[in-house]
N, C-alpha and C positions, 0 to 999 in steps of 0.2 A: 837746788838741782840735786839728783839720787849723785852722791858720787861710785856706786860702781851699779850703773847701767847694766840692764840686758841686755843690749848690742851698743855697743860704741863704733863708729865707723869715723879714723881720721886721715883725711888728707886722700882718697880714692881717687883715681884715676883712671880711666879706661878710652883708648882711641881704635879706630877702625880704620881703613884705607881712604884717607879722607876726609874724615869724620871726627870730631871729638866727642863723645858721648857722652863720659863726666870726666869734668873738671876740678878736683882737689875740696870731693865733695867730703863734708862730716854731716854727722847724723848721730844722734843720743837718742835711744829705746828707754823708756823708763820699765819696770817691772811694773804691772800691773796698770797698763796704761792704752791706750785705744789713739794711735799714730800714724795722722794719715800723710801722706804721700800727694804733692800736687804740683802742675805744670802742663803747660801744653806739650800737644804733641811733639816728637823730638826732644824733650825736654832733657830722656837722660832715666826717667822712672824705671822703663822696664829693662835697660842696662845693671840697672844697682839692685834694682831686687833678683835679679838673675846672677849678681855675683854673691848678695849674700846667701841663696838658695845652691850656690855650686855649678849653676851650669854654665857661666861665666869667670874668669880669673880676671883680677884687676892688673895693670900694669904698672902701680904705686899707692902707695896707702899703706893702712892697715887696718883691719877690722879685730873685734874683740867683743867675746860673750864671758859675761861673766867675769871680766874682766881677765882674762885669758885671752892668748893670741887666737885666732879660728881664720884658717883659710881652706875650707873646704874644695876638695879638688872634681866631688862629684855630687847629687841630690841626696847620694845617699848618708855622703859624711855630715851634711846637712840635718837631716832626719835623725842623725845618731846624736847630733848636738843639740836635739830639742827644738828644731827649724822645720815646721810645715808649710806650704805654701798651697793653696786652692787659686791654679790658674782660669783666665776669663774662660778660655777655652777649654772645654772640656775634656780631661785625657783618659776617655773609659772607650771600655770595646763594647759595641755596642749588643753584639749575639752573646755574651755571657753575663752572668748575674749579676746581681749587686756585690755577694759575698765571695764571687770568684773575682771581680773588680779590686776590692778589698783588700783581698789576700796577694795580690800583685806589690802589692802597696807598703806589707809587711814580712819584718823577715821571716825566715822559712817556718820557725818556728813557733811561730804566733800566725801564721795562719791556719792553720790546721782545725784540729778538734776543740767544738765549741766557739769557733769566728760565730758562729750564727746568734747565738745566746749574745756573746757581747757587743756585736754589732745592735741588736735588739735592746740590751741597756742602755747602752750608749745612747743612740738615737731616743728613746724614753727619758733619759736624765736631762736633754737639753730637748727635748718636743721637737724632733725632727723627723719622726716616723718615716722610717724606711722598711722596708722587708727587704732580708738578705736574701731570697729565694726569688722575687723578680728579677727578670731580665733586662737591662741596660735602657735596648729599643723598646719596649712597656713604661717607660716612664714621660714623664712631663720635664719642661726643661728646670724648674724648680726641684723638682725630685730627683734630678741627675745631681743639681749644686747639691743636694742635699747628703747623696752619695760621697762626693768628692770630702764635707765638710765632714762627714762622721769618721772616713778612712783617714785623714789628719789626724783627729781625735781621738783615733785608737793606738796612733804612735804616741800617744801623751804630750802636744809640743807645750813649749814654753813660748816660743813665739809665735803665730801665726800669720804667713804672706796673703793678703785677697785683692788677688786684680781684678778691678771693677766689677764686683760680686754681683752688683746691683744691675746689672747691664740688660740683663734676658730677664728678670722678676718683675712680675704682677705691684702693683704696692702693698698690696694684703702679705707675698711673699718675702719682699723688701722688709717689713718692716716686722716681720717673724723671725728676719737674720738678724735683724737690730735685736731682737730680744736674747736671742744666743750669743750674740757678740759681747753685750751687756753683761748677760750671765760666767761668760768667759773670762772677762776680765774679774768679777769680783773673785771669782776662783783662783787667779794669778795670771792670769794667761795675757801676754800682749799682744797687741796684735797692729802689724802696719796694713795700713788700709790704704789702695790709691782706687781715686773715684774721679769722676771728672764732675756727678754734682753738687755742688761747693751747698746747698741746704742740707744736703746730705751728711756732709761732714762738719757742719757748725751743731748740726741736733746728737752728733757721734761721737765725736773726738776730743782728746783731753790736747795735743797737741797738734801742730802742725808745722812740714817743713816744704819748701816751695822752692821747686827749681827751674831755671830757667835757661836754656841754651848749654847745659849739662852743669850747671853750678849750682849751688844753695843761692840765693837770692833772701830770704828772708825763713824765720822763723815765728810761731804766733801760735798764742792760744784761739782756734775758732769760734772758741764761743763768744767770745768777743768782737768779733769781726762781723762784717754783715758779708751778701754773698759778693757783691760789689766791690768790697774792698781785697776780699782774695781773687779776684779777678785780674783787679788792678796789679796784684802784686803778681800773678802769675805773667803777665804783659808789659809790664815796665813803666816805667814814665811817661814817656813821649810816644808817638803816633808817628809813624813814617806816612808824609805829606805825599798825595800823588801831584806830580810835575807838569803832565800833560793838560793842556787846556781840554777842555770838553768842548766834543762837537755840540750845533745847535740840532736838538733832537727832536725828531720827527714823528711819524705815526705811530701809535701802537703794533709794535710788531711780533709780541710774544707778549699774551696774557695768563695767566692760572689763576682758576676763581675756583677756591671752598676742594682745594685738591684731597682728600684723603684716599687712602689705600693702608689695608692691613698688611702686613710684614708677614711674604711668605717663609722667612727663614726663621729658625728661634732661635737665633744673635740678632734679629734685626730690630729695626723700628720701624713702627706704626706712622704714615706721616698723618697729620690731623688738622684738616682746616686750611691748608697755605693756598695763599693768594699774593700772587705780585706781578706788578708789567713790566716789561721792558720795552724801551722806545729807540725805534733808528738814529743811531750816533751815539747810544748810551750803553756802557760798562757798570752790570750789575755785581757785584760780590758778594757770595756768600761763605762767609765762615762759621766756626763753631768749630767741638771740639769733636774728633773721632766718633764713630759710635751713635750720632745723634740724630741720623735722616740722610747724610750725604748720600751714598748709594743707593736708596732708597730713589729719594728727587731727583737724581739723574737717571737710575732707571726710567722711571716716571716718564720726565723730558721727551729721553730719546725714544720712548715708547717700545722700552724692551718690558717696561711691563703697561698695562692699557689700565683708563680711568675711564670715567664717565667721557664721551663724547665732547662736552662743553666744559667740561676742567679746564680742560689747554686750549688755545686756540693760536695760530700763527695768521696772523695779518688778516685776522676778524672769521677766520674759517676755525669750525670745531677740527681737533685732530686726537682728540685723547683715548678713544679708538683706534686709532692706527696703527701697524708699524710702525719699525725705522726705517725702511727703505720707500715706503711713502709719504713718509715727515721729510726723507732725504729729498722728493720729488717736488717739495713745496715750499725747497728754499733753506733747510734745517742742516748743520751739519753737527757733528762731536766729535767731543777727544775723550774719550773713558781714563778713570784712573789707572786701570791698570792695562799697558801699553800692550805687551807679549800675550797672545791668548784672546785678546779681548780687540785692542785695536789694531792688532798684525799678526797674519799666519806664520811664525818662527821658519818653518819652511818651504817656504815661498820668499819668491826672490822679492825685491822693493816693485819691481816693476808689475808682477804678479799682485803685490799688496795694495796697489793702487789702483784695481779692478775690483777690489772691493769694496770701496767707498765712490770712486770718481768714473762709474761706468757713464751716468746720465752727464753730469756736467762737463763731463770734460769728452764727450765722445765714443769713450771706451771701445764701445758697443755698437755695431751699426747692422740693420738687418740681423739678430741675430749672433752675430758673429763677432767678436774678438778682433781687437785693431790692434794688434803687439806692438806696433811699431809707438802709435798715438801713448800705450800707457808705458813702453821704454822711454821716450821723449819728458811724457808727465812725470817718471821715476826722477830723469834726471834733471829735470828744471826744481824739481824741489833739493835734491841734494845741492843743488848751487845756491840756491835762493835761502838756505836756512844751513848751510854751509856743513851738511851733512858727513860724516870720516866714512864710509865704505866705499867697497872694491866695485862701484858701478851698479847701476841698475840692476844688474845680473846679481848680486851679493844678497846672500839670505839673510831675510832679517833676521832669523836668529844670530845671525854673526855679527850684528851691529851692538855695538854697549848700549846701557840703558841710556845714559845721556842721548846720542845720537839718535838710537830711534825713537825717543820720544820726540826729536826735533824732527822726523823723519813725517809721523803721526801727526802732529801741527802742523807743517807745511803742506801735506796732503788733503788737510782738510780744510787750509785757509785759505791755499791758492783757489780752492774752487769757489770762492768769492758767495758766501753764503748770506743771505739774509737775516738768521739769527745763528749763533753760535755758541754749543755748550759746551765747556771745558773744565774738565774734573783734577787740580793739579797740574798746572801746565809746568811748572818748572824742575817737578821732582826728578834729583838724580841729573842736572844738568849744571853747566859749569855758571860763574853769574856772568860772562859773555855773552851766552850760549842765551841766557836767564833772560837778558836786556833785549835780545835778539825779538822774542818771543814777545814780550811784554811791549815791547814796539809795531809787532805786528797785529796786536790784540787793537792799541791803539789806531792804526791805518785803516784795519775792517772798519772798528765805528763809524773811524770819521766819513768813510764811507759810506756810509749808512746801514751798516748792519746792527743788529743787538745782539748782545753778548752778556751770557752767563757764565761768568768766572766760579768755582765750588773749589776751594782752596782751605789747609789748614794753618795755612802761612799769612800768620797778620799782616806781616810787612808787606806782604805780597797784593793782599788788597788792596790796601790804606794806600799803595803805589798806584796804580793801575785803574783803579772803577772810581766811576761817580756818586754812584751809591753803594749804600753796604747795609747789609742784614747777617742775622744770626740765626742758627738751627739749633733749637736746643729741644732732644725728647720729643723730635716730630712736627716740634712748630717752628713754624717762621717770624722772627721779629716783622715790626713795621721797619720797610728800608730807609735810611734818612742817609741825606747829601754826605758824603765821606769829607770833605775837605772840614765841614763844621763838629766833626767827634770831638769829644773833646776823650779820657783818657775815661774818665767817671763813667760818661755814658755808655764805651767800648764795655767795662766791666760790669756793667747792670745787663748790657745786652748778652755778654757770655755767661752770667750767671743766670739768666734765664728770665729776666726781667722783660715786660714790654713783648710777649709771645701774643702780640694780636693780630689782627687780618690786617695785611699790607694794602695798600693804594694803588 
């Protein structure tokens, strides 16, 4: 082992209201080395590279480049120590050029006269061709990364940050950064790399470290490893067993045959090929890591975006033309990931917000007209029923915590007794009370006979709760197999992307 590392990181720590994010994490950079970054979500990754970039302080630790103290108080003292980082998201304006981008990026004095020449070499010396005279919105989402990676490039770093680079690239694109990455390193350059796909980082990387619920958990050369076994390690040992007996399961209630849809956003993904049923009294779960289709397959679902007509169907009728508010008249309800915005109006009261889900099944609505009283009463039987903290029906939901109103959001759509039911992260942001509350209500729908699609990035969360489990990795869908029989191995082939074929 180098004993004086490019970054040395011992003993980090950093918490939030609630939260631990890393735990007494270390971490050794080698000079001249390609250092990837991995863990599930929450894990803790974009906490530590946010402190060693500056825009985070840790709360204990200490960090060291060069074997020197370094505790950078902003991106900039970062940048001045040799620290570039190219976030997933892209932080360019879009109405200005590449070279006014650029020059944002560097001190005053280096942007100025002739940025455009060495923008121009630069990008020539590592094949990234850019022109510093197009403008931001003119480009393709590869030629934006490619923007972000030259303006690093022209600060000279020694280290280089890249949050899941690969995420929005083509493979042909992908694998043109692999050649600059490759090329950087023989120059000296290191560079910590976090990706979520583990072939990705066995064909990349000279190290790797692996955290887990904000700790190091293990360290490993990946090229050693197959993607299975860094799976396993990003997962743990053991499987958390669900508890609940499974209902006896009935007809086909929710099918998707051969679903694909291109990815209207360029962060998203493409879904390709998925097919899976779900049956009355059955609890399907799907995980996988960020980034891989989630959003995507619940848009889908709930038909905020439309497929072919016979992609979807609910209880043997085509829907994948429809709306939501038509899928909602056929038995369908949801819970969206993101609660505020998406599944409650902030200003609108609860009682108000339950008019916009529960107008058909619960009444709402008669002749036209608005029955205030029906969706006050609807407000307040879910605040009792799912043991809601606000000031009454009357209370906006903006004024509820996140906790609550997402318990607010699930009881709204579960007391109207659905026939199948999609839910995008049911527990995020809620206490594990609150958590059990929820997870036992998932349970009562089945056994009721409803079908239920659980879209979770919380393993434990599954492996609790459903009868079956599947994985979304890059669009597709694993084959679903019985949850109670995973065993740890198999969990790992399927988050490494193993076994992506048409479900049953």
């Amino acid at each position: 082992m180098d004993p004086t590392p490019l970054l040395q990181i011992t003993g980090i720590s950093k918490s939030f209201p609630g939260v631990v994010a890393n735990s007494d994490v270390s971490l050794r950079v080698a000079p001249g080395s390609i250092h990837a970054l991995l863990g599930e979500n929450g894990a803790g990754k974009s906490t530590l590279v946010k402190m060693i970039y500056g825009v985070l302080r840790p709360d204990a630790g200490e960090m060291r480049v060069d074997g020197n103290p370094y505790l950078p108080q902003r991106p900039s003292d970062a940048r001045a120590a040799g620290i570039g980082m190219v976030f997933q998201h892209f932080s360019l304006f879009e109405a200005m050029t590449v070279a006014e981008n650029v020059a944002l990026g560097l001190p005053a004095e280096e942007g100025g006269y002739g940025l455009d020449d060495r923008i121009r070499e630069t990008s020539a010396t590592y094949g990234l061709r850019v022109d510093p005279l197009r403008r931001i919105d003119d480009l393709s989402v590869g030629e934006k990364q490619r923007v972000e990676i030259v303006r690093c490039l022209l600060q000279k770093p020694r280290l280089l940050i890249m949050d899941e680079p690969t995420s929005v690239l083509t493979p042909q694109e992908a694998e043109k950064l692999f050649e600059v990455l490759r090329q950087l390193r023989e120059r000296g350059c290191s560079i910590l790399y976090i990706s979520h796909k583990l072939d990705e980082i066995r064909a990349l990387c000279d190290r790797a470290t692996i955290l887990r619920r904000g700790a190091v958990v293990a360290n490993c050369d990946p090229t050693r490893e197959t993607a299975a076994s860094l799976a396993a390690m990003m997962i743990g040992n053991e499987l958390v067993r669900s508890d609940r007996t499974p209902a006896e399961t009935g007809k086909t209630r929710l099918a998707v045959r051969g679903l694909s849809l291109r990815a209207d956003d360029p962060f998203g993904i493409s879904l390709k090929d998925i097919s899976f049923e779900v049956r009355a009294g059955e609890v399907l779960g799907i995980g996988g890591v960020a980034g891989n289709g989630q959003t995507e397959l619940m848009e889908a679902l709930i038909g905020e975006r439309r497929s072919a007509p016979d992609a979807i169907e609910l209880d043997g009728a085509p829907v994948g033309a429809l709306g939501p508010m038509r899928r909602r008249s056929r038995g369908m309800a949801f819970v969206p990931e993101e609660r505020l915005g998406h599944g409650a109006v902030a200003g609108l009261s609860l009682a108000e917000n339950t008019l916009i889900a529960g107008r058909r099944e619960r009444g709402l609505v008669q002749r036209g007209f608005l029955r205030f009283f029906r969706a006050t009463a609807f407000a307040t039987e879910i605040i009792e029923r799912f043991r809601v903290v606000a000031g009454g029906a009357a209370a906006q939901a903006g004024s509820l915590s996140g906790g609550n109103l997402q318990k607010f959001v699930v009881g709204r759509e579960m007391l109207q007794a659905p026939d199948v039911l999609i839910i995008s992260q049911p527990t995020w942001g809620v206490d594990a009370g609150s958590a059990a509350d929820i997870h036992r209500a998932i349970a009562d729908l089945a056994t009721a006979g409803a079908a239920v699609v659980v879209i979770s990035q919380d393993l434990d969360e599954l492996m609790s709760i459903s009868d079956r489990f599947a994985v979304l990795n890059e669009g597709r869908l694993t084959a679903a197999k019985p949850t109670a029989a995973l065993t740890v191995a198999e969990v790992g082939l399927m988050m490494g992307g193993a076994g992506r074929e048409k479900a049953a």
